[in-house]
DSSP file (Angstrom, degrees, kcal/mol; ACC not computed):
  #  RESIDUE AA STRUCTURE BP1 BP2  ACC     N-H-->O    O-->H-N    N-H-->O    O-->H-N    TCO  KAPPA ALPHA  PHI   PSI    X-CA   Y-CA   Z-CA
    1    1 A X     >        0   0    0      0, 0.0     4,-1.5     0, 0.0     3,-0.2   0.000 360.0 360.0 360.0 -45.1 -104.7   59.9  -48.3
    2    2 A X  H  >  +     0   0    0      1,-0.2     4,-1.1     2,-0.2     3,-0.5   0.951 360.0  54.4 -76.6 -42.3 -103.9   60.7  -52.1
    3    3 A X  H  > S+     0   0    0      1,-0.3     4,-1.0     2,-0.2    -1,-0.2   0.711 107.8  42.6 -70.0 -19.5 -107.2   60.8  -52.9
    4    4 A X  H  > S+     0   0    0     -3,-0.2     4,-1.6     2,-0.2    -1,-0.3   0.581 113.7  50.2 -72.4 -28.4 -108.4   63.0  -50.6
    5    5 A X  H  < S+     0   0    0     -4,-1.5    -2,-0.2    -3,-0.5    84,-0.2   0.499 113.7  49.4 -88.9   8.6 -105.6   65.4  -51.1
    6    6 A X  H ><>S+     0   0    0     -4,-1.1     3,-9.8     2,-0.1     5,-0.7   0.726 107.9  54.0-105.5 -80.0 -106.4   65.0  -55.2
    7    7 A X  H ><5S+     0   0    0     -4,-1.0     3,-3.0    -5,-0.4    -2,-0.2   0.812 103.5  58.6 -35.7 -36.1 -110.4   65.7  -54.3
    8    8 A X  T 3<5S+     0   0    0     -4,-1.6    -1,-0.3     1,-0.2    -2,-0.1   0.897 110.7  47.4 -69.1 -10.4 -109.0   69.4  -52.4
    9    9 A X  T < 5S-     0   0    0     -3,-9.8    -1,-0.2     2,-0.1    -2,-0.2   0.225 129.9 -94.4-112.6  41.2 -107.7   70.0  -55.9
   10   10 A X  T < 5S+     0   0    0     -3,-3.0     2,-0.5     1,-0.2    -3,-0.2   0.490  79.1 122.1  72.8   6.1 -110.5   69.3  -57.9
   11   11 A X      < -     0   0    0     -5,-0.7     2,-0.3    68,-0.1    68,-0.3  -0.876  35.0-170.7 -98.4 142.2 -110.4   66.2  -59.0
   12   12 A X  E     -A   78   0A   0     66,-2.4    66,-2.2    -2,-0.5    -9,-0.0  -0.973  40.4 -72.7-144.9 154.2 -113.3   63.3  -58.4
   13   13 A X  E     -A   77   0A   0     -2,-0.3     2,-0.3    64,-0.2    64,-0.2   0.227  50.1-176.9 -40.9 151.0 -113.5   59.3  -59.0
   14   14 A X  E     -A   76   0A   0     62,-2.5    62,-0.5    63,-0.1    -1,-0.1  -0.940  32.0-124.0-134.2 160.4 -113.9   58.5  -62.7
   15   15 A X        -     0   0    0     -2,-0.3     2,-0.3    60,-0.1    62,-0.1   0.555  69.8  -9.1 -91.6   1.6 -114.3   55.4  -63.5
   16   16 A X  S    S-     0   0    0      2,-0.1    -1,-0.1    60,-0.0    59,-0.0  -0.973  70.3 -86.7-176.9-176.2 -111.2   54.6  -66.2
   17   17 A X        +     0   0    0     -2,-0.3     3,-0.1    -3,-0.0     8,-0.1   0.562  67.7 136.0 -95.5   4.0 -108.5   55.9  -68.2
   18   18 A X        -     0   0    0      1,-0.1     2,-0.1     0, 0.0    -2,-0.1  -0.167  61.3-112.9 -53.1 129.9 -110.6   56.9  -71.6
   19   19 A X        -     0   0    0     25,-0.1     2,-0.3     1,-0.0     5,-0.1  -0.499  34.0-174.6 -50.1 135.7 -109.5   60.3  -72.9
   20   20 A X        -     0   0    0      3,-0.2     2,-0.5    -2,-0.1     5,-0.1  -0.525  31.6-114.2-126.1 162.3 -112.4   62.4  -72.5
   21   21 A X  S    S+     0   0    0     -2,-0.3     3,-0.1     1,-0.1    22,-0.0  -0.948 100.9  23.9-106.3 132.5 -111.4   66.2  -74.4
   22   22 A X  S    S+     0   0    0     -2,-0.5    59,-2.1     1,-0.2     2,-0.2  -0.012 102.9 107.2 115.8 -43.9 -111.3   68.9  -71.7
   23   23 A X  E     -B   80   0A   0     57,-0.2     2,-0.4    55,-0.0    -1,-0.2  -0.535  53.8-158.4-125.1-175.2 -110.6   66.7  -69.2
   24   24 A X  E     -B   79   0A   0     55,-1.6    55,-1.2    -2,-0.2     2,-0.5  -0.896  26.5-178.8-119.9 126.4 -106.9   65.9  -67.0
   25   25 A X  E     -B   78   0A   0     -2,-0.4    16,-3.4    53,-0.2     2,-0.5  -0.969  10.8-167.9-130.8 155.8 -107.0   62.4  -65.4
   26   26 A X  E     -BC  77  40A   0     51,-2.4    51,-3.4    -2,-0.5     2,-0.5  -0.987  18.3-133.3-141.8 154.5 -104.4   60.4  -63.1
   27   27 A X  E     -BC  76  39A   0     12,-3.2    12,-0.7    -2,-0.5     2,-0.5  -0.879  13.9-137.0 -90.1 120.1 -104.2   57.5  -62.2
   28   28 A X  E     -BC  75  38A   0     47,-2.3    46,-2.9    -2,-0.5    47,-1.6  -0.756  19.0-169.4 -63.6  96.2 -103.5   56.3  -58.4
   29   29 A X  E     +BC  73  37A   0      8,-1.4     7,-3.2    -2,-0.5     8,-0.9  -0.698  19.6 145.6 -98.5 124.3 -101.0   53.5  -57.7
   30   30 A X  E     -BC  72  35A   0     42,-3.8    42,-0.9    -2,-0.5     5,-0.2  -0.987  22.5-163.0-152.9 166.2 -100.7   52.0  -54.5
   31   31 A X  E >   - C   0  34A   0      3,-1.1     3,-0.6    -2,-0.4    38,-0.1  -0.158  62.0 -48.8-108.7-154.1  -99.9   48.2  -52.9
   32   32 A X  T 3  S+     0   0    0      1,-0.2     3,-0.1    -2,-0.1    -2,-0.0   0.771 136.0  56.1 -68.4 -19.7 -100.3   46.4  -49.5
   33   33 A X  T 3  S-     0   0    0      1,-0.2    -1,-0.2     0, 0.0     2,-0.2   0.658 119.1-104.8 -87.6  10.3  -98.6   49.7  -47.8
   34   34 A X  E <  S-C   31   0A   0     -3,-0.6    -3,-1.1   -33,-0.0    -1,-0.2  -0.696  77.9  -2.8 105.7-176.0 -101.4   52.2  -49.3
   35   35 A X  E     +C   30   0A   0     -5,-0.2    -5,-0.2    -2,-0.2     3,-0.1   0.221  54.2 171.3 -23.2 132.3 -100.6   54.7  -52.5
   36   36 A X  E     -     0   0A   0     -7,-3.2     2,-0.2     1,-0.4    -6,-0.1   0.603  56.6  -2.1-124.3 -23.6  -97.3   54.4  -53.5
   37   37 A X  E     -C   29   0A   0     -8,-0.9    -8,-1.4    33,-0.3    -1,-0.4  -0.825  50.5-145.2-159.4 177.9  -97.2   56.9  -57.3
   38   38 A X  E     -C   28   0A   0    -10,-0.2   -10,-0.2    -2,-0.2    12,-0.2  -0.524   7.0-155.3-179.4  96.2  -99.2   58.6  -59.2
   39   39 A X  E     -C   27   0A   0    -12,-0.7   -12,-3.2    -2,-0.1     2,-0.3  -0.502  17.5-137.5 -90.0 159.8  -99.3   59.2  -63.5
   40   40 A X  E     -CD  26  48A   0      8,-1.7     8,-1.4   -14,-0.2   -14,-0.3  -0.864  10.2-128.3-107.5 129.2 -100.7   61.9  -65.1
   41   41 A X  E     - D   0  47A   0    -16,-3.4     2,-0.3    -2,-0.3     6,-0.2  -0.558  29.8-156.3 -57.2 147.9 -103.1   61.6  -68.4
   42   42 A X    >   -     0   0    0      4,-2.9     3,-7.6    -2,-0.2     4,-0.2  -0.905  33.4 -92.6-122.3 155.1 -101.6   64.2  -71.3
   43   43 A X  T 3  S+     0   0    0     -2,-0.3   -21,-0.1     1,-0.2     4,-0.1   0.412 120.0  55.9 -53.4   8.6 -103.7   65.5  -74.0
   44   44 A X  T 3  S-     0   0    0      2,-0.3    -1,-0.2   -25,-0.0     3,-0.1   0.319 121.2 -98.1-119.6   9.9 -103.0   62.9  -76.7
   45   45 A X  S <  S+     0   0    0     -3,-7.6    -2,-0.1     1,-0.5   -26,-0.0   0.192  89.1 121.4 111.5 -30.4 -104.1   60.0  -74.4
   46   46 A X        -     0   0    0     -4,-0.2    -4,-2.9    -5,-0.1    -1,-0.5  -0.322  57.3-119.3 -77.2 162.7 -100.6   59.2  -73.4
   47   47 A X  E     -DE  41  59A   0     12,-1.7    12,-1.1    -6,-0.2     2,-0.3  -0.824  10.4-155.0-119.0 157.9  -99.3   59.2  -69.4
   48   48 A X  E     +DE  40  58A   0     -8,-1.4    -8,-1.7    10,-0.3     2,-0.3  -0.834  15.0 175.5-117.0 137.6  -96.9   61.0  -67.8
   49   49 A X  E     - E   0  57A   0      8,-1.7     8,-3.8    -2,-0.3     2,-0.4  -0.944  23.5-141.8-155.8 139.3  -95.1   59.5  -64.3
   50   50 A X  E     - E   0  56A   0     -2,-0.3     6,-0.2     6,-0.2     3,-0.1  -0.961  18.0-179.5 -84.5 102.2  -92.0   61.3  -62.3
   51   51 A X        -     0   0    0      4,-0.6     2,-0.3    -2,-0.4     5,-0.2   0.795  67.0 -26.3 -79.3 -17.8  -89.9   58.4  -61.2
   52   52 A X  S    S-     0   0    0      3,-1.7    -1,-0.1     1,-0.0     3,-0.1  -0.936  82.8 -73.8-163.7-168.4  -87.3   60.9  -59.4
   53   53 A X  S    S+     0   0    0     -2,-0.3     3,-0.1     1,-0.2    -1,-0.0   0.773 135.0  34.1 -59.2 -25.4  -86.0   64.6  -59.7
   54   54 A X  S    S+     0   0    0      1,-0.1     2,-0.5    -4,-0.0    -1,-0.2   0.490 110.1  75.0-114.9  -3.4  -84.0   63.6  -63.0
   55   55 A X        +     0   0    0     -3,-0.1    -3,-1.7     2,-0.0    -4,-0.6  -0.986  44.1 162.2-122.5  93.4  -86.5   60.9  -64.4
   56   56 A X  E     -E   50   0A   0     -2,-0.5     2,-0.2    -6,-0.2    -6,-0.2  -0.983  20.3-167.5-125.9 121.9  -89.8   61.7  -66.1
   57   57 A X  E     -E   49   0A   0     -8,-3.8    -8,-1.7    -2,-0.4     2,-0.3  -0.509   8.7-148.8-101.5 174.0  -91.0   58.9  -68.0
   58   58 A X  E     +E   48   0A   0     -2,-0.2   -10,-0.3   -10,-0.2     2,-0.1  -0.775  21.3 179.4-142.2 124.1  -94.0   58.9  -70.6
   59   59 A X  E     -E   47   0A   0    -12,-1.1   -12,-1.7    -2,-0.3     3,-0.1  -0.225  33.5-135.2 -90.2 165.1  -96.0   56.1  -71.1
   60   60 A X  S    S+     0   0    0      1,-0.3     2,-0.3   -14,-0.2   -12,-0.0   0.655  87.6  21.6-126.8   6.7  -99.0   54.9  -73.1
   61   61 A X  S    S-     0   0    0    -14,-0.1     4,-0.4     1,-0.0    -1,-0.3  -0.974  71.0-122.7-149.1 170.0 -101.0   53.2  -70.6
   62   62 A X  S >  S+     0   0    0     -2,-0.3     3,-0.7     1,-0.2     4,-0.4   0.686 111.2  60.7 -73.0 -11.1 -101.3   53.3  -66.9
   63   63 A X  G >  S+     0   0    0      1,-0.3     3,-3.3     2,-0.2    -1,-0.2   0.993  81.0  75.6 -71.1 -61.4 -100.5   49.6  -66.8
   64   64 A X  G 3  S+     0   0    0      1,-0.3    -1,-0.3     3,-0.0    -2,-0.2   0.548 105.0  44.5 -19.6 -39.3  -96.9   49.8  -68.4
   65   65 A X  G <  S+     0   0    0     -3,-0.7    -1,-0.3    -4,-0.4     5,-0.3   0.703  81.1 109.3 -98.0  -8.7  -96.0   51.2  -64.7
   66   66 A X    <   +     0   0    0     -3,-3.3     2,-0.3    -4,-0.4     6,-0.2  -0.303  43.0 133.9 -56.7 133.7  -97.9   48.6  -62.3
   67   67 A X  B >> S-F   71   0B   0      4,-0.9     4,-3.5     0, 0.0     3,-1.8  -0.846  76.5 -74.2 176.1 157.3  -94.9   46.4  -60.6
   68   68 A X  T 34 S+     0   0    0     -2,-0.3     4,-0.1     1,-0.2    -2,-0.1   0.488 127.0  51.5 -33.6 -16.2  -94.4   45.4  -57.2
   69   69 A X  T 34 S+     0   0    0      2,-0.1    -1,-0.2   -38,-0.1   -38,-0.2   0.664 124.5  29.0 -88.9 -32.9  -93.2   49.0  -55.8
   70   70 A X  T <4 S-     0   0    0     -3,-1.8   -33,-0.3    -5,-0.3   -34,-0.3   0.667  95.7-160.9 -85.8 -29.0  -96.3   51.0  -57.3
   71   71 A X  B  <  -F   67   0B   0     -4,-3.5    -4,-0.9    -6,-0.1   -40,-0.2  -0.257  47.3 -40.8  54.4-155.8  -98.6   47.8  -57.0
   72   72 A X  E     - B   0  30A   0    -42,-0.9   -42,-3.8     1,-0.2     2,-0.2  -0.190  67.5 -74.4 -89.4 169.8 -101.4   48.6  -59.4
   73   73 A X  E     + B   0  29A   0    -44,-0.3   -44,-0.2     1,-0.1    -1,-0.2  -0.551  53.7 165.0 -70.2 131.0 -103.7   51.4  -60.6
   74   74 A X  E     +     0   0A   0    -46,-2.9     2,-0.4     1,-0.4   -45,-0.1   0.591  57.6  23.3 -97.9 -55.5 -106.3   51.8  -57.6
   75   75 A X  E     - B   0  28A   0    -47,-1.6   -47,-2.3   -62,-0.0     2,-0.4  -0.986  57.1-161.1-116.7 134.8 -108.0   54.9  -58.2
   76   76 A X  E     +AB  14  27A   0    -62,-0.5   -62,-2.5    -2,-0.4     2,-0.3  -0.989  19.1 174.6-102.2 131.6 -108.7   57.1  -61.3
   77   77 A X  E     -AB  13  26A   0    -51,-3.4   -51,-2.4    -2,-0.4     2,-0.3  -0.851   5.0-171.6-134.2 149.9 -109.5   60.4  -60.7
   78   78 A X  E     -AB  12  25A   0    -66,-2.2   -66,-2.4    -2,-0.3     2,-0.3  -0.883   7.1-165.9-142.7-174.4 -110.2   63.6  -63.1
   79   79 A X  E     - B   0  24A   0    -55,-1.2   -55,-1.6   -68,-0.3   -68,-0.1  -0.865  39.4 -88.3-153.4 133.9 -110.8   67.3  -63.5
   80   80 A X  E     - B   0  23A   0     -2,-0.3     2,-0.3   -57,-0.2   -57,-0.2  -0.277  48.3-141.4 -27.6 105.9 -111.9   70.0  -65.8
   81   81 A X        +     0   0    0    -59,-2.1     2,-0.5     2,-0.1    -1,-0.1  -0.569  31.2 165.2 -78.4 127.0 -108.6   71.1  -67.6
   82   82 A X        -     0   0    0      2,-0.5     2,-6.2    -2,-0.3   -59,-0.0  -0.778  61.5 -90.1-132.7  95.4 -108.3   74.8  -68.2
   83   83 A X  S    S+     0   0    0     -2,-0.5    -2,-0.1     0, 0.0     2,-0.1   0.151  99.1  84.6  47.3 -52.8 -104.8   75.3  -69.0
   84   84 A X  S    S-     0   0    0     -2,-6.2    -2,-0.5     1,-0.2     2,-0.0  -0.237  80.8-106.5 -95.5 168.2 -103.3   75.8  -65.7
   85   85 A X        -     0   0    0      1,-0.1     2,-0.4    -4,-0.1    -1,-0.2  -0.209  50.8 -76.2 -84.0-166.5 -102.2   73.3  -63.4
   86   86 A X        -     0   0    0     -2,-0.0     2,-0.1    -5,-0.0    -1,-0.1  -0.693  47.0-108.0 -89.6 132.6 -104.2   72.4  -60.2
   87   87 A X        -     0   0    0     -2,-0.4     2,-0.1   -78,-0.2     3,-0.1  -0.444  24.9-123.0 -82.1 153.8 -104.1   74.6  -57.2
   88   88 A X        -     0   0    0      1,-0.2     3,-0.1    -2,-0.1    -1,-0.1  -0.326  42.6-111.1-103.7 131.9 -102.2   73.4  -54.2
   89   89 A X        -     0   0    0    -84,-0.2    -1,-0.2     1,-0.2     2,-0.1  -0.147  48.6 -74.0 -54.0 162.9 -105.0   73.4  -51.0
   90   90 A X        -     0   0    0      1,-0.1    -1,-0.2    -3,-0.1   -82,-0.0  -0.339  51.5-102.7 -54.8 153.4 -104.7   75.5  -48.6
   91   91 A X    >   -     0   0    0     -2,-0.1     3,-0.5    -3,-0.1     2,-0.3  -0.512  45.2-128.9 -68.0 149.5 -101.6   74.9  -45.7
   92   92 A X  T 3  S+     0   0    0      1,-0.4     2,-0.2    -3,-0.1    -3,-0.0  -0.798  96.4  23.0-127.1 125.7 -103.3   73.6  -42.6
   93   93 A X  T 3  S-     0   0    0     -2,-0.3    -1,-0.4     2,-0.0     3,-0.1   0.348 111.0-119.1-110.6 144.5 -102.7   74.9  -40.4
   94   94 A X    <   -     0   0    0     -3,-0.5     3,-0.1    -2,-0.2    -2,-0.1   0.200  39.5 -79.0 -46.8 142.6 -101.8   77.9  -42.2
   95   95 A X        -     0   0    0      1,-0.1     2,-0.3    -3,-0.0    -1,-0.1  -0.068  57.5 -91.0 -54.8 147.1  -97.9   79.4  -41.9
   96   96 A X        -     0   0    0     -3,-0.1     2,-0.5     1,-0.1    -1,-0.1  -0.515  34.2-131.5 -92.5 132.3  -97.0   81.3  -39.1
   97   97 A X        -     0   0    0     -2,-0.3     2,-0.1    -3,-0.1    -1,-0.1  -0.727  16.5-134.5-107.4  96.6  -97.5   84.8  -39.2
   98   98 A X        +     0   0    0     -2,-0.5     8,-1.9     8,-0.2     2,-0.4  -0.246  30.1 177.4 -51.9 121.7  -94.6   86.9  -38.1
   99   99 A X        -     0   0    0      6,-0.3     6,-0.3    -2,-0.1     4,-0.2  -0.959  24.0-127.6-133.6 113.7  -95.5   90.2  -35.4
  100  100 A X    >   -     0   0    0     -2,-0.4     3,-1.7     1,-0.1     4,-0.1  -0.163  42.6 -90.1 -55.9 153.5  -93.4   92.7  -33.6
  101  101 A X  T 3  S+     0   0    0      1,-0.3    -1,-0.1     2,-0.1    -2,-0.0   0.572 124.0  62.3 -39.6 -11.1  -93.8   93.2  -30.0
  102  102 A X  T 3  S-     0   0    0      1,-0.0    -1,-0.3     2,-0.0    -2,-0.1   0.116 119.7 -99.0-119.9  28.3  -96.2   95.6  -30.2
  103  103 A X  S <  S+     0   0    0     -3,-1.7    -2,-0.1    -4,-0.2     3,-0.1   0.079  84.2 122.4  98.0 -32.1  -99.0   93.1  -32.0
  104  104 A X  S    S-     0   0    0      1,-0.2     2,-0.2    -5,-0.1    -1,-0.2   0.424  72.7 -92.3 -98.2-139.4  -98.3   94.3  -35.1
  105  105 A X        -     0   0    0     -6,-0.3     2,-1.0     2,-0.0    -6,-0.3  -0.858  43.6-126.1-114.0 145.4  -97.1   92.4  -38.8
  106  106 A X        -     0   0    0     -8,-1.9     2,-0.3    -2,-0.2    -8,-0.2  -0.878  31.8-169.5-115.8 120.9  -93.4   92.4  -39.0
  107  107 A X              0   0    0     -2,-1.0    -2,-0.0     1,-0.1    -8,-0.0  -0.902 360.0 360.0-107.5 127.4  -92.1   94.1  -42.5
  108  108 A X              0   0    0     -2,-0.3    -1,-0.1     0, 0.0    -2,-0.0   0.645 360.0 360.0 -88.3 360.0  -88.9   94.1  -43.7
């Protein structure tokens, strides 16, 4: 499931966590129930993980965060960094499209 919803946003398997230049990787955590987290490489090689709303930790390998809630690193996955973050897939099925009685788009 994460890994397919990673792949709509440009990312694909890699095989480990080596810094590459260029390129953005995360890591995939999951246990017996499936995916559970998910840290982010940053450009100096170091990881990034949001444990809650108020909590963003930064690590310097993916292991540090492996424990019984996360389980382990499963997948690593990467993409061609261009600045920007990664764009969010399209909704499916796309948001519902408001119309006046008479067919047409309703503007306020």
């Amino acid at each position: 499931m994460f890994e397919a919803f990673f792949s709509l946003m440009g990312f694909m398997k890699c095989a480990d966590d080596t810094l590459e230049p260029g390129i953005e990787k995360i890591a995939i955590y999951g246990n017996h129930e499936g995916p559970q987290h998910v840290a982010r490489q940053l450009s100096s090689g170091r990881w990034t993980s949001k444990f809650s709303d108020k909590l963003d930790a930064e690590h310097t390998t993916p292991d540090v965060v492996t424990c019984p809630t996360y389980g382990g690193v499963i997948r690593y996955m990467k993409r061609f960094f261009d600045g920007m973050p990664p764009k969010l897939p399209p909704l499916h099925p796309p948001p519902a499209r408001l119309i006046t009685v008479h067919g047409g788009p309703l503007v306020r």
